[in-house]
ZAMARGU-4260 file (C-alpha; in steps of 0.2 Angstrom, whole numbers, plus 5000, padded with zeros to 4 digits):
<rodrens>
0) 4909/5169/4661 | 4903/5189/4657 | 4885/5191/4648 | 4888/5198/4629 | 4878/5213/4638
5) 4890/5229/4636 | 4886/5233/4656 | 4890/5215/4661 | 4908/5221/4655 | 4907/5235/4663
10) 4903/5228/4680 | 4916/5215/4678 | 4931/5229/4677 | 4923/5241/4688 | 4935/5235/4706
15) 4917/5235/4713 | 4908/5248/4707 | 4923/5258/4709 | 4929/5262/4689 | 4936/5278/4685
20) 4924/5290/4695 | 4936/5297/4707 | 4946/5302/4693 | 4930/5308/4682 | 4925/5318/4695
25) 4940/5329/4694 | 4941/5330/4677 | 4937/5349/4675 | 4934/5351/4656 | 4918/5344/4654
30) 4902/5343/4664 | 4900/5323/4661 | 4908/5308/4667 | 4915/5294/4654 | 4900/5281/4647
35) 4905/5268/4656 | 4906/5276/4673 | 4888/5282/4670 | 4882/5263/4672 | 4893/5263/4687
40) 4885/5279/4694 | 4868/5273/4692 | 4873/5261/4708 | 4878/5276/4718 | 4859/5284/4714
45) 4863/5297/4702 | 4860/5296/4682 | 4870/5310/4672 | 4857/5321/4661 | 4858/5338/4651
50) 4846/5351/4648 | 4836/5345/4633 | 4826/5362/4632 | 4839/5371/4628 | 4851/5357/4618
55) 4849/5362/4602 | 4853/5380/4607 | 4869/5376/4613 | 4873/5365/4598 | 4870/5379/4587
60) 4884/5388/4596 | 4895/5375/4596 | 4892/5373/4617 | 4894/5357/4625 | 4878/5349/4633
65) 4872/5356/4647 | 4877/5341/4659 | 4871/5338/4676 | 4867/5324/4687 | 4849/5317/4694
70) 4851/5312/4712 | 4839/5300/4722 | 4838/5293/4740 | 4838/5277/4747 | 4823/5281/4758
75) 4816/5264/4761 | 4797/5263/4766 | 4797/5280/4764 | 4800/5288/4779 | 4810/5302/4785
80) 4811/5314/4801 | 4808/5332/4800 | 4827/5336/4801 | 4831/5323/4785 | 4815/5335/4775
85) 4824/5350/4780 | 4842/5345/4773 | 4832/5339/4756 | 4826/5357/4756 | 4841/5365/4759
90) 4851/5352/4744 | 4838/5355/4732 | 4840/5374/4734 | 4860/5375/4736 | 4864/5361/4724
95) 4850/5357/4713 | 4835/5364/4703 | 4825/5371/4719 | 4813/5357/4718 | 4812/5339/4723
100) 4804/5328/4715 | 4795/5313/4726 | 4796/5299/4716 | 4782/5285/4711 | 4794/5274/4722
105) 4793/5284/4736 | 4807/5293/4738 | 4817/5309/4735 | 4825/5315/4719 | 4835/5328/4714
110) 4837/5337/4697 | 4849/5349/4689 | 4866/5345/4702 | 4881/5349/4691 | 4896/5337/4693
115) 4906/5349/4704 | 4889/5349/4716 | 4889/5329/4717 | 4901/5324/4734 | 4893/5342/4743
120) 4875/5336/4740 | 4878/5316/4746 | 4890/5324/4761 | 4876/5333/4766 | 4863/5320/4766
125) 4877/5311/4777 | 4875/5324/4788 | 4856/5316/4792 | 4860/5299/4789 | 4853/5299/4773
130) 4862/5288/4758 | 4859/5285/4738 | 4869/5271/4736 | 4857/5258/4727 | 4845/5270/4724
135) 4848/5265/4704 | 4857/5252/4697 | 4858/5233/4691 | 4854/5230/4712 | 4838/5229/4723
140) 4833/5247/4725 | 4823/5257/4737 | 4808/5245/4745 | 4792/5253/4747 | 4779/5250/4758
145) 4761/5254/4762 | 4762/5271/4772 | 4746/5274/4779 | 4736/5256/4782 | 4721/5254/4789
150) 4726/5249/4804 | 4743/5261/4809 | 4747/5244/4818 | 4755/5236/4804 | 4764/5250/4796
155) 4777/5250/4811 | 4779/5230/4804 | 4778/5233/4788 | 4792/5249/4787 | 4802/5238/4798
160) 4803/5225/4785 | 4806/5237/4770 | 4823/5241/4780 | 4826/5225/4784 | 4827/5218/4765
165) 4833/5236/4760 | 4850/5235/4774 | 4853/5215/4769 | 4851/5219/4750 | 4863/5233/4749
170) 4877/5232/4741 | 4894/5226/4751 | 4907/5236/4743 | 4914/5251/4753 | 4915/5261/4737
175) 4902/5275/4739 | 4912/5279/4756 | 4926/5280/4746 | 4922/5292/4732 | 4909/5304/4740
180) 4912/5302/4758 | 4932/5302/4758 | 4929/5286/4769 | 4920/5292/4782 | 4906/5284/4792
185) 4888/5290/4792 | 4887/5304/4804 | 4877/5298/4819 | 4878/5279/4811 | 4894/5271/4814
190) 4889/5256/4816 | 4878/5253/4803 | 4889/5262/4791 | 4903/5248/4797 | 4892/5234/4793
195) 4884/5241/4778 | 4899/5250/4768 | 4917/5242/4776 | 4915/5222/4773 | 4927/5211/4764
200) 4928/5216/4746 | 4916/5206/4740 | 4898/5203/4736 | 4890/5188/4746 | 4875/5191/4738
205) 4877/5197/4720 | 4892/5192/4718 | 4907/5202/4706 | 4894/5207/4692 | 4878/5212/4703
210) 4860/5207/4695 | 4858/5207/4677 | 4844/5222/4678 | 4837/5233/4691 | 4825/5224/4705
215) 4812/5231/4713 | 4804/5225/4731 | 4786/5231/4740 | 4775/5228/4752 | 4756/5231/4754
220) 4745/5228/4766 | 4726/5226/4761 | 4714/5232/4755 | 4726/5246/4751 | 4736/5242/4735
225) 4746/5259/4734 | 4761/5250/4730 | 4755/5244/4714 | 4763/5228/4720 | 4760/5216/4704
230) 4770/5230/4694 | 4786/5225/4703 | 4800/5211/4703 | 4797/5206/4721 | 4781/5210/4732
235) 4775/5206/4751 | 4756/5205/4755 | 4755/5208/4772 | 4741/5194/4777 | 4734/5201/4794
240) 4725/5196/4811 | 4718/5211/4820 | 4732/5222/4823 | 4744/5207/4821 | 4753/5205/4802
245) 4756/5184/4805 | 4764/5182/4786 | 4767/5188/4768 | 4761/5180/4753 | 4773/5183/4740
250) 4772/5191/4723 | 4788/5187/4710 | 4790/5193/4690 | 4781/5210/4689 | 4789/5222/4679
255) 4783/5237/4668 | 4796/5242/4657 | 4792/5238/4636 | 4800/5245/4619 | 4788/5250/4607
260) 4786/5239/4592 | 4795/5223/4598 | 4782/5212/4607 | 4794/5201/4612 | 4796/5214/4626
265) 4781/5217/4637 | 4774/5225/4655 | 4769/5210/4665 | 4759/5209/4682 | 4769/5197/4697
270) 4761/5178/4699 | 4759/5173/4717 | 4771/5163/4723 | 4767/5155/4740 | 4765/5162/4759
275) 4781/5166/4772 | 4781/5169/4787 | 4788/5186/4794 | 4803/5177/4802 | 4805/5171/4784
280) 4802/5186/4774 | 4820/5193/4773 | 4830/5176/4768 | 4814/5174/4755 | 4819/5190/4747
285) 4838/5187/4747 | 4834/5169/4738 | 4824/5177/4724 | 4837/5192/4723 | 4850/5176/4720
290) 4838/5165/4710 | 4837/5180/4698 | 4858/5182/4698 | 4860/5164/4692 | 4846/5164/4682
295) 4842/5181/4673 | 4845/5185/4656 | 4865/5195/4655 | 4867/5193/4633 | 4851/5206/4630
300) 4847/5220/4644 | 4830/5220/4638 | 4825/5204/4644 | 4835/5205/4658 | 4821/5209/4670
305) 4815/5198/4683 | 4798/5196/4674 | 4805/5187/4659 | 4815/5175/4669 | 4799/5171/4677
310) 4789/5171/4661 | 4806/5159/4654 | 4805/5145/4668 | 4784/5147/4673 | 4779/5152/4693
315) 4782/5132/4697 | 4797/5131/4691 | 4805/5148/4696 | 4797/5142/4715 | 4806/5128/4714
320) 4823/5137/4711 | 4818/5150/4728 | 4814/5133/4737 | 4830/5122/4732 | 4841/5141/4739
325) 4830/5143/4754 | 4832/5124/4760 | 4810/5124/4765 | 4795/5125/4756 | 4786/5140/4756
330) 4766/5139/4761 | 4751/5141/4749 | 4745/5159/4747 | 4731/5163/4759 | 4715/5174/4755
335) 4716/5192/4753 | 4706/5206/4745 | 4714/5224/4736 | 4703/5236/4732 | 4710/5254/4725
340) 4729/5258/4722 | 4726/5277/4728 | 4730/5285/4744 | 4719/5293/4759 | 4719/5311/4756
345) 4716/5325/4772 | 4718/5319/4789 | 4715/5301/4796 | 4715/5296/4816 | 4727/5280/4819
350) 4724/5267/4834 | 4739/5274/4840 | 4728/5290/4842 | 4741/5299/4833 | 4734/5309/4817
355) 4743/5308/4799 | 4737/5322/4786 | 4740/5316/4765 | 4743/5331/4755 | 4740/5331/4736
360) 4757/5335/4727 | 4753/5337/4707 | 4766/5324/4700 | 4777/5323/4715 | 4785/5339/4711
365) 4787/5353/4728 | 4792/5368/4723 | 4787/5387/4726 | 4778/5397/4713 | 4769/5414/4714
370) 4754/5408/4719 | 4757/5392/4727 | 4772/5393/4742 | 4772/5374/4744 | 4790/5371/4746
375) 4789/5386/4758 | 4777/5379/4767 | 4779/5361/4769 | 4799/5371/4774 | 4789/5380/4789
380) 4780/5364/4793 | 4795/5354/4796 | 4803/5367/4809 | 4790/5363/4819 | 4783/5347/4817
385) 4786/5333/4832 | 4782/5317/4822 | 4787/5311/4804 | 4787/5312/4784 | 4780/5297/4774
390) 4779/5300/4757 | 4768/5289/4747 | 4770/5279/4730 | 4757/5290/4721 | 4769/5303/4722
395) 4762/5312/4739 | 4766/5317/4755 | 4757/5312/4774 | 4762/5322/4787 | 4762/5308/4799
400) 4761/5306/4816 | 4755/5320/4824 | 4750/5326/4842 | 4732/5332/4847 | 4738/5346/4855
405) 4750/5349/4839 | 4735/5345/4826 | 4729/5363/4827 | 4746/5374/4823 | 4749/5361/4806
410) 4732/5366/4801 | 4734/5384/4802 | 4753/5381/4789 | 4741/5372/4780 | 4726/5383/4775
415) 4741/5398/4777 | 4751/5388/4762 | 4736/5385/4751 | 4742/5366/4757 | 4724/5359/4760
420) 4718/5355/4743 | 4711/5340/4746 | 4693/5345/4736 | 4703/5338/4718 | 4692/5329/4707
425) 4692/5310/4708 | 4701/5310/4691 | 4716/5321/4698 | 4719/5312/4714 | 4724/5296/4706
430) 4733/5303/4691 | 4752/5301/4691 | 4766/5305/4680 | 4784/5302/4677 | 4799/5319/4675
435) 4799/5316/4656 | 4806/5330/4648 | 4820/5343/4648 | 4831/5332/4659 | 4827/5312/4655
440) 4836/5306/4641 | 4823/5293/4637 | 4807/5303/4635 | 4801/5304/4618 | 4788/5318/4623
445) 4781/5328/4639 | 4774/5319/4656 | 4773/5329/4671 | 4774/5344/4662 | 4758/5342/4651
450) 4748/5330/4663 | 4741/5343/4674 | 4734/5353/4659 | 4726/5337/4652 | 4720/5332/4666
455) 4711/5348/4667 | 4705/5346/4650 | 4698/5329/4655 | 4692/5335/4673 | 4678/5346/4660
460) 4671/5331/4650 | 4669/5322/4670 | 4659/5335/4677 | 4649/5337/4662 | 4643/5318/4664
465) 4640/5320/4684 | 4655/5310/4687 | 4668/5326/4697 | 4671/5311/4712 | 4672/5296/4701
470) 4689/5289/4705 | 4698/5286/4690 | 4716/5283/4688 | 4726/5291/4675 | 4744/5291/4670
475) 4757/5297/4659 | 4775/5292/4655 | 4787/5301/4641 | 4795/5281/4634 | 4790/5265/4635
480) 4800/5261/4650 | 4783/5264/4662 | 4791/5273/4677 | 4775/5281/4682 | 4767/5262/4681
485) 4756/5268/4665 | 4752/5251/4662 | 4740/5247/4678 | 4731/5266/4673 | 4712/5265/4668
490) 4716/5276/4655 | 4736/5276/4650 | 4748/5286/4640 | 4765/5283/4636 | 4774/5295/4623
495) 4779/5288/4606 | 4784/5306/4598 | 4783/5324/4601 | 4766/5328/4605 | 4758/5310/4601
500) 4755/5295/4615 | 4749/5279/4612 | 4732/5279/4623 | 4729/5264/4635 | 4710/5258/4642
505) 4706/5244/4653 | 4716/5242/4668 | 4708/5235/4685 | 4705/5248/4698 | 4715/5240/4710
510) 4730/5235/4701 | 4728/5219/4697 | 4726/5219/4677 | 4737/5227/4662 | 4727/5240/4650
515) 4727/5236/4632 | 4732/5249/4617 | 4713/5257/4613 | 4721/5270/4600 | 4739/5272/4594
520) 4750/5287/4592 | 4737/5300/4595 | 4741/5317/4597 | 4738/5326/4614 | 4727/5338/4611
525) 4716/5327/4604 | 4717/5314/4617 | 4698/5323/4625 | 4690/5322/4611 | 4694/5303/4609
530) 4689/5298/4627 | 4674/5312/4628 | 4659/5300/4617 | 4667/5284/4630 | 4667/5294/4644
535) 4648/5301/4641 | 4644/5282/4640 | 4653/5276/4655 | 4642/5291/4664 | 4624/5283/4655
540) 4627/5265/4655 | 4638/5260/4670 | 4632/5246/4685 | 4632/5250/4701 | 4650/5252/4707
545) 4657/5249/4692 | 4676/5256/4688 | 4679/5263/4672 | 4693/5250/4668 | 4680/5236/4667
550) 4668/5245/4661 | 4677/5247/4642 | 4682/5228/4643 | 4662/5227/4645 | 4660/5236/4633
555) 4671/5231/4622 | 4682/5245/4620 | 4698/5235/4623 | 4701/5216/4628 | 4707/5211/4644
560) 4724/5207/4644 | 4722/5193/4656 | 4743/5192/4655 | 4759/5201/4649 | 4761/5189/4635
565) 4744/5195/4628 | 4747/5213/4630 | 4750/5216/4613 | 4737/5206/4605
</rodrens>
């Protein structure tokens, strides 16, 4: 039976993603593709947009929208070689906006690729085995990992099993290699382009319509929580012994996404659902990905989430249902302790004596300006650089794995770039935002774009008070729909209007605790002067150690929202 839900439909007459792309594709005319084979697209990684600077301009002169796609990478964990960083800089120049975008999941995006631009841009990322397919889309998308542990031991574990849940997760259907590929195998990758793209034509583990919404996988390793893992549908927390990772305990029904003014619809953080072992890790993750497709919500899309089926059945319940698929009960959660979401900014000295350098990208976005070559130089960087790209899920970039002897020749591209600026404020290095406006469809006012200038703003009323290093995190999203995670954000806005944010206060420091509404549709500009008399007291009456999130629960600022089904009140 097909969900009332108009994609459920879709997805049922789509041939396996297939629909009417092809044809849509060649359609000359216009810029855009039919509605329906946007929800298709969205499982090839690409969501068609338009200009929205310059719509009403164009509607005045009786001009179509001007169309064009967003593109984004299946990069799971994060990491790519320096040949795959040189083909995203040559696609985001020759076919895009001349900037990509790393996203808050850890991966690249591109902005601003016409139609015409769509089969040369994901033939070209072909060329470096790179893919988008289930990049977007009612599926499990990108996983994410931590990028830089504590102990470089476990990330080599941990990336492995980002690919692992990524590769057995991904969609059997050979229609991307189909439509944008002309059937061809991966470049370099024959055999995992066979096994991937050219099974049976059918879906063994979502079946004919897919998932009811997107899912979202991750995996942190303590005490770092960069991952924001209780934000997400399914998380993994490595538990460790020395430089061994011996299990997971798992995480199920995180989910950020909200609409304003219905409370029936709400962020929530994930409930701890039991411990695996990491021989169980991958058929753990295909049984909540089934669980959820027998179980999830296909009448109304904005319950359809993984976090409200939870919410529905309760954790024991939902456990129940994993266990009944997996055929074994999983163990008790063991002990283990978060204690920040941010990242590790400059250079760091693994065990494996190999050097990895986080640089601080404002928002995620590279790109050159006057006074700032950063695309250049992170360009001039990769020609030479012998070891890898992570990219971080705060939107950053670690030049990873770097020789001792090599160490000294990245340095001098850094200071010659104006790439070392790792002296930000603590307030800027954990602020994040989402694309927002001209090209998302969603936003209902400015995020990446007007961040940077409010943080500066905020940055004044810090420094004043003594607090320049205090960590705080900060984050901005244009909608409701929480992409930059605003939700988890000491201090959180999300865009209700033109100009005006509903302001969020209370979140733990390391992820582990909704905000709550402090003041509703404020406008911007007047966003300092609202925090400044709060801030002041934050800097005169905090403990010792004290973040700022508990601290205006302390205070009585906001309540703790101690659970998604009490964010609103």
């Amino acid at each position: 039976m097909v969900g009332k839900a108009k994609n459920e439909g879709v997805k049922d007459n789509s041939n396996y993603l297939r629909g009417t792309i092809k044809e849509g594709l060649a359609d000359q005319i216009t810029g855009a593709i039919s509605e329906d084979d946007q929800i298709l697209t969205k499982f090839h990684g690409m969501y068609q947009q338009d200009d929205r600077d310059i719509r009403a301009d164009r509607r005045k002169k009786f001009l179509d929208k001007a169309y064009s796609f967003m593109i984004r990478v299946r990069l799971p964990g994060g990491t790519c070689t320096p040949e795959q960083w040189l083909k995203m800089d040559y696609i985001s120049d020759n076919y895009a906006n001349h900037t990509i975008k790393i996203t808050t999941r850890q991966t690249f995006q591109f902005h601003g690729v016409i139609k015409n631009n769509l089969r040369d841009s994901l033939q070209e990322m072909n060329k470096v085995c790179l893919d988008t397919i289930a990049a977007c889309g009612d599926v499990n998308r990108t996983v994410m990992c931590n990028p830089n542990p504590h102990e470089s031991a476990h990330h080599s574990v941990v990336l492995k099993l980002a690919r692992d849940i990524s590769n057995h997760l991904l969609p059997k259907t050979a229609a991307y290699h189909e439509i944008w590929l002309d059937d061809e195998l991966l470049e370099g990758g024959e055999e995992k382009a066979e096994k991937d793209f050219k099974g049976a034509e059918e879906e063994p583990i979502y079946g004919k319509h897919y998932l009811p919404r997107k899912f979202k996988t991750v995996i942190a390793v303590p005490p770092v929580n960069d991952v924001d893992i209780f934000a997400h549908c399914l998380g993994f927390i490595a538990i460790t012994e020395g430089d061994k990772v011996i299990g997971y305990n798992v995480t199920v029904g995180g989910g950020m996404g909200m609409t304003h003014g219905d409370t029936t619809t709400f962020p929530r953080t994930a409930d701890l659902m039991g411990f695996c072992t990491v021989e169980q890790a991958v058929d753990v993750a295909e049984k909540v990905v089934i669980a959820q497709r027998d179980l999830g919500n296909r009448d109304e899309r904005k319950w359809a989430r993984l976090k409200y089926t939870v919410e529905k059945l309760g954790i024991a319940k939902f456990r129940e249902e994993v266990e009944n698929r997996l055929g074994y009960k999983l163990q008790a959660p063991k002990p283990f302790k978060f204690e920040s979401t941010g990242d590790r900014y400059g250079w760091i000295k693994g065990s494996d004596n190999k050097w990895h350098c986080t640089l601080f990208i404002q928002n995620g976005r590279v790109k050159d300006t006057k006074n700032f070559p950063m695309k250049t130089g992170l360009r001039e960087i990769a020609k030479i650089h012998k070891g890898e790209y992570r990219l971080t899920n705060n939107q950053n970039i670690i030049i990873s794995s770097v020789d001792e002897k090599d160490k000294p020749q990245i340095e001098k591209l850094l200071k010659e770039y104006k790439l070392d600026t790792f002296n930000q404020s603590g307030l800027r290095k954990n602020s994040m935002a989402c694309v927002a406006l001209p090209t998302c469809g969603l936003a209902l006012a400015e995020s990446e774009r007007y961040l940077p200038d409010l943080v500066s703003e905020l940055e004044q009323e810090f420094e004043k008070n003594g607090l320049r290093e205090e960590p705080v995190v900060i984050r901005m999203t244009g909608c409701p729909n929480g992409c930059a995670r605003p939700y988890l954000a000491e201090i959180g806005l999300v865009g209700t209007n033109p100009g005006k944010y509903n302001l969020y206060l209370g979140a733990a420091f390391d992820g582990s605790r909704l905000n709550k509404l402090f003041k509703k549709d404020i406008e911007g500009v007047k966003v300092r002067e609202t925090l400044s008399p709060v801030i002041a007291d934050y800097a005169k009456n905090k403990a010792s150690g004290e973040h700022f999130g508990d601290f205006v629960i302390r205070k009585n600022y906001v309540k703790a929202t101690t659970a998604g089904n009490n964010f609103h009140a």
